[in-house]
N, C-alpha and C positions, 0 to 999 in steps of 0.2 A: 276687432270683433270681440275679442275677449275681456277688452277693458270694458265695451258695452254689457256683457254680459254680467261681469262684477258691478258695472253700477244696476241694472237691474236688477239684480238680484239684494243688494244694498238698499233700494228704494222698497223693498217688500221686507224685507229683515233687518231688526236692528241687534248692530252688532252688541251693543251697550246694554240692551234689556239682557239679552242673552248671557254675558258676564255678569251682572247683573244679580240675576237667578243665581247663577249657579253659585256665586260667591254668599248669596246666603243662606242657601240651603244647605250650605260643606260649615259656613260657622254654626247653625243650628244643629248637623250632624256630627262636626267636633263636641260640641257642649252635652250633647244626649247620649252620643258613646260613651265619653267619660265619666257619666253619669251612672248607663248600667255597667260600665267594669266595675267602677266600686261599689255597684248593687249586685257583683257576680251574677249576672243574668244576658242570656246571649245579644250580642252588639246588633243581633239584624233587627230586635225589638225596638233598641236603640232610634235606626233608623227607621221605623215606619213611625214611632212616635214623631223624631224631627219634623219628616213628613205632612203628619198631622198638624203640627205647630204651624209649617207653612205654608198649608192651604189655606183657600179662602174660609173651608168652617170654624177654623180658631180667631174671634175675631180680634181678640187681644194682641194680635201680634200683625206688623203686615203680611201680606202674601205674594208670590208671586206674580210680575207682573204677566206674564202669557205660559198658561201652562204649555204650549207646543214646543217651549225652549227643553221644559223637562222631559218634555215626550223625547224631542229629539238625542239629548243625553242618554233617556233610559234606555233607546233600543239600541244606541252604542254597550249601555253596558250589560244586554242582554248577549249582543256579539261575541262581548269580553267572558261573560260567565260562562256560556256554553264552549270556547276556545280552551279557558279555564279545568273545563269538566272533561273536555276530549284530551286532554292532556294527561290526564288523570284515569282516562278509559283507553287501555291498550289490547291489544287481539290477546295477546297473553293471558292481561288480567282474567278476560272473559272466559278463555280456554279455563285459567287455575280454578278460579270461580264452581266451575264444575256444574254437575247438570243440577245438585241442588237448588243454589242457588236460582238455575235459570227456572227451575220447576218452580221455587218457593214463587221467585219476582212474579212468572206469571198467573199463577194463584191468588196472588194477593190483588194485582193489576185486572183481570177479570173479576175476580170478587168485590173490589170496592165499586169500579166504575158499574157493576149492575148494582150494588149495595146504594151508591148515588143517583144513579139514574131513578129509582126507586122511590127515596128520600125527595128527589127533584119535585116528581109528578106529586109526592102526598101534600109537598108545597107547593104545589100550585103551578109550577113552573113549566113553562116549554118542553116540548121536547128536545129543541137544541140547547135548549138553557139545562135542561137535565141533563145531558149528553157532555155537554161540557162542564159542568159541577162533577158528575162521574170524573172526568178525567183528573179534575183538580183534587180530589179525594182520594184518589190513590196512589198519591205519590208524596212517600216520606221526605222528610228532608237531611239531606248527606249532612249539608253546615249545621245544624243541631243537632242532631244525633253523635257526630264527634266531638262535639264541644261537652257535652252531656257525658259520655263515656272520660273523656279526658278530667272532668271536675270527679265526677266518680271513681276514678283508680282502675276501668274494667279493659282496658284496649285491651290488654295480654289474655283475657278470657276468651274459651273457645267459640261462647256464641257471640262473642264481638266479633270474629273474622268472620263467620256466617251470614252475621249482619251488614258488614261492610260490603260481599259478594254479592248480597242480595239489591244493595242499594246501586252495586255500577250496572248490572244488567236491568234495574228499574229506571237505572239514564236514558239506555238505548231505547227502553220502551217508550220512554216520556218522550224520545226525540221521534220515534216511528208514531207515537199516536199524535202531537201536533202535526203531522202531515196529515193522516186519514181525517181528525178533525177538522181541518182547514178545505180537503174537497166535502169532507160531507155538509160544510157551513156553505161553499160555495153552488154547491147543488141543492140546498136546503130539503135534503132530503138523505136517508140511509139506504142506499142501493147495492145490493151485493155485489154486483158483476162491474160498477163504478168503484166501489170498495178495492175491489181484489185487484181493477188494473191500479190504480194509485200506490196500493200496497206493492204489486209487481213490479212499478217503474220506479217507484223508491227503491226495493231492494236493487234492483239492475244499477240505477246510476250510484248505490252506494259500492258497489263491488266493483266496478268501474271506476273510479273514484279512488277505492282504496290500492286496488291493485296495480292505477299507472303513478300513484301516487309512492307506496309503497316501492317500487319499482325504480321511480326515477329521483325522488328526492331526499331520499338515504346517499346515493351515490353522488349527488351535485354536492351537497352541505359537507359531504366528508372530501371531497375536492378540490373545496373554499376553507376547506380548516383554519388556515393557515391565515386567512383572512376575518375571521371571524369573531369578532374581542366582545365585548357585551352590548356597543352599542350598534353594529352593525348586525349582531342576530337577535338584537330589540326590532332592526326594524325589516330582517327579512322575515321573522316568522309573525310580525302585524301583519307584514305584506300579503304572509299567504292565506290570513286570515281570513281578511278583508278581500281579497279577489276570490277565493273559495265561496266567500259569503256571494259577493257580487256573481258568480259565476252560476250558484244555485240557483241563485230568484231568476234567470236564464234560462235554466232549464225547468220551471215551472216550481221550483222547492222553497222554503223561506231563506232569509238569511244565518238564523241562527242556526238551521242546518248544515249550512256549507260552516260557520266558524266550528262544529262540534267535528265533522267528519274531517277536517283538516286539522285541528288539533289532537283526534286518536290515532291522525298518520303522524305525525312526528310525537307522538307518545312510544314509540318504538324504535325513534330516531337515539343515538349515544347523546343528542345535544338534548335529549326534554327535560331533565334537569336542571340545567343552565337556562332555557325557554322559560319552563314554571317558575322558576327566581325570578328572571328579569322581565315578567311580564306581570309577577304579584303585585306590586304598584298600579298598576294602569288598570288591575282590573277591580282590586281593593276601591280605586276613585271611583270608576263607572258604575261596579256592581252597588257604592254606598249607593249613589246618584239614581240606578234603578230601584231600591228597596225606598231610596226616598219618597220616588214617584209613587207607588203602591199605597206607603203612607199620607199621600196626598189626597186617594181615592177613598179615606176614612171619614163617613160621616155620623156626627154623634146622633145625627136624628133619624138617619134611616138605622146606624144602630138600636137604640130603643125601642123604635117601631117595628125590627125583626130580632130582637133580643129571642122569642123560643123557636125561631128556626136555627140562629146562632149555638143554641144548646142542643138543638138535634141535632144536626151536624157534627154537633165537637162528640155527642155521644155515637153517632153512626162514623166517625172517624175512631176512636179509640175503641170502643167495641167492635167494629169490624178487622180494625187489624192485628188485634189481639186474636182474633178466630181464627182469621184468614193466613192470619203469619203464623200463628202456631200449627194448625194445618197442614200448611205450604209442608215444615221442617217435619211435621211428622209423615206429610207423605213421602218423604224423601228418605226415611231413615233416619232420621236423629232422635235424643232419647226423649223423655216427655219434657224433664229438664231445662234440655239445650231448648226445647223447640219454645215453649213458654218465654223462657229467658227472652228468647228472639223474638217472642210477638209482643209483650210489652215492650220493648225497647222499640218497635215503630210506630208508638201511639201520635203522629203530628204530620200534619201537611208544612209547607215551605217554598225553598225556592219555582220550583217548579209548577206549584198551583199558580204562581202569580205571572210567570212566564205564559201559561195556555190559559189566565186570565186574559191576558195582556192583549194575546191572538186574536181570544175571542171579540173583546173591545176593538179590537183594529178590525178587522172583520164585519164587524155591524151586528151581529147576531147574538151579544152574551147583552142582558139587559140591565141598566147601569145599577142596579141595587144590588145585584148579586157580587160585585168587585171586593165593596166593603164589606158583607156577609163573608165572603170565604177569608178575606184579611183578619179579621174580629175571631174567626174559627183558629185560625193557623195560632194567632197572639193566645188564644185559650190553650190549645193542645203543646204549647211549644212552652208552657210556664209549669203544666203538668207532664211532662216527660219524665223528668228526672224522679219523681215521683211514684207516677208506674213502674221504672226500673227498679228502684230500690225494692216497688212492690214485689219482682219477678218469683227471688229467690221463696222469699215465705209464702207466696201462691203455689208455687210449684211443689212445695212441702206438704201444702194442704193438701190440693191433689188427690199426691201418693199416696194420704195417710187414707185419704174417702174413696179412692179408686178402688172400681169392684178389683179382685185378685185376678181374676178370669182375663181381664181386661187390660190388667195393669202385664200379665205374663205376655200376651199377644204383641203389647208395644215396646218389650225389653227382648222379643224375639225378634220381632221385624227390624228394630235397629241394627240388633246380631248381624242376619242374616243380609242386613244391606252392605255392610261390608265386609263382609264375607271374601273371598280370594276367588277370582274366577277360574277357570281352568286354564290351561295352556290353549286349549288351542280355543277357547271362547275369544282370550286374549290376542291373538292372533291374527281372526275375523275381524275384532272391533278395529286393529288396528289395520287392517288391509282397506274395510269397510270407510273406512273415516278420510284415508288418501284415495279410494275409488272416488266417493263423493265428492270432497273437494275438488277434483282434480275434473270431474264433469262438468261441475256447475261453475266455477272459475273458465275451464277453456270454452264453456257453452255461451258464456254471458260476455267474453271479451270478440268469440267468433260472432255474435246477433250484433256486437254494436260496431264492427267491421262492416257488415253487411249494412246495418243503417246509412255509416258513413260513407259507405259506395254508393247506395240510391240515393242519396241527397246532396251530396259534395262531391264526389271523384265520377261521376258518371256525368253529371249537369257539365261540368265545368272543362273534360277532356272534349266532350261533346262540341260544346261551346267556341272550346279553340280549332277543333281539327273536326268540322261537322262528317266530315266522309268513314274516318277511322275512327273518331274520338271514344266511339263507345267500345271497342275491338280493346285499345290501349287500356282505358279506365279499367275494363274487364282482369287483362294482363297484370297492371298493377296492383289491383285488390288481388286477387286471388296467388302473387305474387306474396304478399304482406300477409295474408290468412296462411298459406303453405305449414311456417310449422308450428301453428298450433294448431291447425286440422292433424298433423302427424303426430302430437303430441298428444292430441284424444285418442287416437287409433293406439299407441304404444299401451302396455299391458301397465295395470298399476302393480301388481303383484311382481316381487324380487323374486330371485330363483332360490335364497335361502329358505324364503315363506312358502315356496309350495312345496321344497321337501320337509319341511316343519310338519307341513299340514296333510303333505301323504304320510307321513308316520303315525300321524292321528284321526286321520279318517281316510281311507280308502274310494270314496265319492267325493273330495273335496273338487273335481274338476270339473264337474256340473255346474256349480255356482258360478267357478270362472269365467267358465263358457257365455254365459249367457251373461253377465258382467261385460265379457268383450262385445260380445254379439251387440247389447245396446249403444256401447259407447260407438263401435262401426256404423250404426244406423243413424247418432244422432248426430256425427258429421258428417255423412254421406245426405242425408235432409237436409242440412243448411249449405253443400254444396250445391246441392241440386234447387233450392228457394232460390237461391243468390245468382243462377244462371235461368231462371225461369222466369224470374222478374226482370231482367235486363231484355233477355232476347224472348223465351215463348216456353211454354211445357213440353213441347217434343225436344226442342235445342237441350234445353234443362234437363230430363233424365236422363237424352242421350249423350252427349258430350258429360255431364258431370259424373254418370257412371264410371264413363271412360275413365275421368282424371282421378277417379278415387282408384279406379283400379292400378291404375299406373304409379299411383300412389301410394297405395301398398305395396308393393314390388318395387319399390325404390328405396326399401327399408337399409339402411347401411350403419355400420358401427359410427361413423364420422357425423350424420345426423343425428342419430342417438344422442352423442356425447355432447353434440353443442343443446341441442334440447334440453340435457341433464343440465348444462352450465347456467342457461337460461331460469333453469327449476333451481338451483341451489343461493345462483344471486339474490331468487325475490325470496328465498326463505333467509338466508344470511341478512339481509336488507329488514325484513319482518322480524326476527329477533337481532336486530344489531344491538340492541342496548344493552341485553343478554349476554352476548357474544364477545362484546366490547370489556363488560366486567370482568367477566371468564376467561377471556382469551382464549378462549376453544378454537377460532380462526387463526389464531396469533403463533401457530406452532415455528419452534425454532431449531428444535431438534425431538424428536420423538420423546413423547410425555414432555415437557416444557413448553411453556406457552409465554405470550407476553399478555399481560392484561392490566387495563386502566382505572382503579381503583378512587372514588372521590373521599377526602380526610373529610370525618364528620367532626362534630364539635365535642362529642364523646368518646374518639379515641383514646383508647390509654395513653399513647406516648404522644398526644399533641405537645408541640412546644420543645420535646426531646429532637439530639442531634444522632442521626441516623446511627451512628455507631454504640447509643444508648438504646435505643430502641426495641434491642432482641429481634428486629427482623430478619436478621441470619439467621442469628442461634437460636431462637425460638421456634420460627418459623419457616425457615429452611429457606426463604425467596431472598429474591437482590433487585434493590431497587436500578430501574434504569435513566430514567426520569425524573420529574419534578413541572405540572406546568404551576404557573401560579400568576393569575390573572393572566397577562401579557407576553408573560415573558417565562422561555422556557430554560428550565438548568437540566444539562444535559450529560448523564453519568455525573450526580452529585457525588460529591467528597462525603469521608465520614464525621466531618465537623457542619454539614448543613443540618436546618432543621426543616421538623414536619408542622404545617400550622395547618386552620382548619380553610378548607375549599381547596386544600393543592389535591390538582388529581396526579398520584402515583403511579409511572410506570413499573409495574411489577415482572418480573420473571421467576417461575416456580412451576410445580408440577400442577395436575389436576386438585387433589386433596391438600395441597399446599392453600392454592389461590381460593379454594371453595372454606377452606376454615378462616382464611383471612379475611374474606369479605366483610363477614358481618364486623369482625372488629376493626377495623379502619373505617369502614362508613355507619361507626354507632353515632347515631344521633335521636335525641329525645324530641319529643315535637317543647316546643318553646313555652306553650300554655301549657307545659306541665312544671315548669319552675314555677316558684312562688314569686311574685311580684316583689319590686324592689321595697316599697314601702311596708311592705309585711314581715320584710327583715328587718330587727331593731333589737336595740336592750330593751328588755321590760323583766316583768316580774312573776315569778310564778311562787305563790305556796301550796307547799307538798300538801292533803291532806290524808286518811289515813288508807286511804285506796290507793293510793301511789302505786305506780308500780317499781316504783326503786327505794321506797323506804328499806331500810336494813341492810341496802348498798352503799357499796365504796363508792367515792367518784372514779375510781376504776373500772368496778363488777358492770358498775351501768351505764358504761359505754355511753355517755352522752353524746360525745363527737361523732362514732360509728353509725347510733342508731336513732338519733333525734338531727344530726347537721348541728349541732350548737355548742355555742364556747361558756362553759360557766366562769363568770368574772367572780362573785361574791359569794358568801352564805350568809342572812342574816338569822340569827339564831338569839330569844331572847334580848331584843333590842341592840343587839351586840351583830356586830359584822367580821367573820370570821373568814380569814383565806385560805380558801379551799387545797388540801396537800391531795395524795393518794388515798389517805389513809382514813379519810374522814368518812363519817358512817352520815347517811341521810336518817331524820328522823322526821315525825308529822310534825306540821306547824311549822316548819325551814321555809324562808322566804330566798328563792333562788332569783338571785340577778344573772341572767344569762342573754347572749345572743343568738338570734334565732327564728324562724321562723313562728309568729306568732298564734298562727294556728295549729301546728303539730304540737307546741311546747304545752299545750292547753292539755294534754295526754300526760306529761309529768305531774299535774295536780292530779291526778284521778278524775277529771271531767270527762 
């Protein structure tokens, strides 16, 4: 049966076209990457040009034989990007992120997609075609905008991290609005009350999702440790990619949802580091392969014949996120400055307009002219980027200098006053408040899909086997499995430290509690009593589930408590294990001593040094315990081993030990910030009279220190003279040095 089905499926698909393609679309996207490297211009440009080259509109070149071979590629590496991006997007990050960020992201994401919708209708366009042009409009692009800061010199700047925060919680949005897109395409209409369940069942099976994920596969992978070398957790975290994904479109979600919400569970896993590395290949091929596709969708003729809807766009793109991000940051508190800085730096769409292109096109509902309009948009805005940045500093200058006084004093107060120190006991609330909430909406959402899974699986199927008792049993064992986290809502979220904190600070803080408890009593005493109303009848239902809540409170015992607390500590342990695993905060071995797993980056000071060179004692007061290094682990190394880069470090040291050494054993530079191989060389530079080392020694001017470069020569007056200490630079010196050839361009006075 199954050899039928591969020759069937052989007779509709050819394997050969399929290779075929792809094999010349990766030679065209070799040749056009290496193109813009040495045009320093981002490599995704790269590929939508290849793209271009081999569709059928370039006719100079062939094209592919059946575009479905590319289709089929691109939405593998759509799988691959968004697994890519949740790996990249952890509970953490979003926590650190802070509410600015989620304020700015949603200011901007509400301001473009009506700023676009807008723009849609003045062209003429649908209103789903408008509705989906919004979407593509407001969402920046991560890969250019990094690559953009990194050629700029800006990551260490404070509105770089703003902007990067800004852009992980614009992922979640981008993954939460291709679902509401995708019912309101399939409904062809915008309905509120269709809207909000879509929105409500997304959120429910994301927390579902996260929480038994969270939960269960921290604990499996750290299990398997032992078993796990790079190409076997190549291919359990595809595995869980790809059944995530398949598991979504299941429950009625896309695929690229299930690969994003399985890659920010193991974003919090100790292995996502190792995952991200050994998964950058697979998804570098796919994601080229999908930017290809995009680039395939470029038509030079429907270009020209919407050339000025192309330029309203790129101007209702850069103009609106200039407003809207600058906005976003100053509603949030930051200075005019920071906030500016951050709104020209998101002047461009990218990956993700081309993603909820993609939808739309698969969908039936985005009209095909509008694919290459938003692609034609993205290639304009993503060539002026760097451009507007540069612009940020001297706009913001302008500014201050024309800003009324009146005006300028209100937005140097409001900054003040946003970070400002809360009070003790404000501080208190927020943190009582924050674990009340979670702690309801977590046990509320994991008790509704308890109860799902009793009316539609455990009730059918006890029934099914034992028709007399079946449903008495199912009954037993659901509400056997619900027990403690029904007790687990009723317990108080408030410690006994926090309410004497909070009577010493306010004398009514017990009103709040009250009624805090009061609801969470109510809102599992309802879903006991739904849960037995729908099985048996509304009398059985209040009156038996009264009972069992009541007996249920009264059954409060220290021994419950604690295993409930073990239950709450594993999935918080398991949620920051990555955390936990660096720090060794779990690792303790004797009071203040901890053990913690440390990865050597490629910037460590002592790479390559033997442990007893290293000053990790004497410096740093720890002891190594460990050593893994790929495969193979060294176990209590000697003080003649060495440290290379990727070995992870078992360390043992205090709190303030392990917390100062982190940063320095896992320094590492991102790798686009070294200069290209070919940019190092001898060449030549003459000093002229701007120099900034004329009248120096080759000592005073630090050439090695402060340029990276070796001077071999001086030529002086036709005359090649070897440089001592002592030699003075003057104008007209023709220096033979090696070095990088674009910083050395600074020793001439250019």
């Amino acid at each position: 049966m199954i050899l039928a089905n591969v020759q069937a499926v052989a007779g509709n698909f050819s394997v050969e076209g399929l290779i075929t393609d792809l094999a010349f679309i990766l030679i065209l996207g070799a040749v056009t990457t290496l193109l813009f490297k040495w045009l320093r211009q981002p490599v995704v440009l790269g590929y939508i040009v290849a793209g271009f080259l081999a569709s059928p509109h370039f006719t100079y070149l062939p094209s592919v034989t059946t575009e479905a071979n590319i289709d089929f590629w691109a939405q593998i590496g759509i799988i691959v990007l968004l697994f890519s991006l949740g790996l990249e997007f952890s509970f953490r990050k979003l926590v650190n992120a802070g509410g600015s960020a989620v304020v700015t992201a949603l200011f901007i994401v509400c301001g473009m997609m009506g700023a676009g919708f807008a723009a849609g209708h003045i062209l003429g366009f649908s209103n789903i075609n408008s509705l989906f042009l919004g979407g593509m409009l407001s969402m920046s692009s991560t890969t250019i905008i990094i690559k953009a800061f990194t050629d700029l010199n800006l990551r260490h700047r404070k509105f770089a991290s703003l902007v990067f925060a800004v852009l992980i919680v614009e992922d979640l949005f981008a993954v939460l609005m291709m679902v509401i897109l995708s019912s309101i395409a399939i409904n062809n209409s915008v309905e509120g009350t269709e809207m909000l369940y879509s929105v409500s069942k997304l959120l429910f099976f994301l927390i579902i999702w996260f929480v038994v994920g969270v939960f269960v596969l921290p604990s499996l992978l750290n299990s398997q440790r032992q078993f796990l070398n790079s190409e076997t957790l190549l291919i359990v975290s595809m595995g869980l990619c790809l059944g995530m994904a398949v598991f979504s479109v299941a429950c009625g979600f896309s695929l690229a949802l299930g690969a994003f919400v399985m890659g920010s569970i193991l974003a919090g896993t100790s292995f996502a580091e190792r995952i991200e590395r050994l998964t950058m290949p697979v998804k570098d091929l796919f994601g080229s392969v999908f930017f290809i596709s995009v680039g395939m969708m470029v038509n030079p003729t429907i270009i020209s014949q919407y050339w000025l809807p192309i330029l309203i766009l790129s101007a209702v793109v850069v103009v609106g996120m200039i407003f809207f991000g600058t906005f976003g940051m100053l509603l949030t508190g930051q200075t005019l400055k920071v906030a500016i800085e951050s709104g020209f730096s998101l002047t461009q769409i990218g990956e993700f307009a081309f993603i909820i292109a993609s939808l739309g096109m698969s969908l039936g509902v985005l009209d095909p002219q509008i694919y290459p309009i938003v692609v034609a948009v993205s290639v304009v805005t993503t060539f002026t980027t760097p451009y507007f940045i540069r612009m940020s500093g001297p706009v913001s200058e302008w500014v201050e200098r024309h800003l009324p006084k009146r005006l300028h004093f209100l937005i140097d107060r409001y900054s003040e006053s946003a970070t400002a120190e809360q009070s003790v006991a404000r501080e208190l609330w927020t943190s009582l408040l924050k674990r009340y909430l979670w702690r309801v909406v977590l046990y509320s959402i994991v008790l509704i899909a308890m109860c799902i899974i009793t009316l539609h699986y455990v009730i059918p199927i006890t029934v099914g086997m034992f028709p007399s008792w079946g449903r008495l049993l199912g009954t037993v064992l659901s509400l056997s499995a619900m027990a403690p986290f029904l007790l687990a809502m009723t317990y108080p979220a408030s410690k006994t430290t926090e309410r004497k904190r909070l009577r010493e600070c306010n004398a009514r803080f017990d009103v709040p509690l009250i009624i805090m408890t009061v609801v969470r009593l109510l809102i599992a005493m309802i879903i006991l009593v739904y849960l037995l109303s729908t099985i048996y009848s509304m009398a059985v239902g209040w009156t038996v589930g009264v009972a069992l809540f009541i007996i249920m409170l009264m059954s409060y015992s220290k021994t419950v408590k604690a295993r409930l607390s073990k239950i709450e500590t594993r999935f918080m342990d398991n949620l920051n294990e990555r955390e936990l695993r660096k720090t060794g905060a779990k690792n303790s071995l004797v009071p203040n001593m901890h053990l913690a797993y440390m990865t050597v980056g490629y910037d460590c000071p002592f790479v390559g040094e033997q442990l007893k060179n290293s000053g990790l004692r004497s410096r740093y007061g720890v002891s190594v315990s460990s050593i893994q290094r790929g495969n193979s682990m060294i176990m209590v190394p000697g003080a003649d081993s060495r440290i290379f880069p990727g070995d992870i470090l078992g360390v043992i040291g205090s709190d303030e030990e392990l917390q100062s050494l982190i940063p320095v054993v896992e320094a590492n530079n991102d790798d686009s910030d070294a200069p290209a191989v070919d940019d190092v060389r001898l060449t030549s530079v003459r000093l002229t009279d701007v120099s900034p080392i004329i009248g120096k020694t080759v000592v005073t001017s630090r050439l090695r220190e402060k340029y990276e470069s070796l001077l071999v020569a001086v030529q002086r007056d036709d005359k090649y003279v070897q440089p001592d200490a002592s030699l003075v630079f003057a104008a007209g010196d023709v220096l033979w040095i090696v070095g990088d050839v674009h910083r050395l361009k600074e020793l001439g006075g250019q």
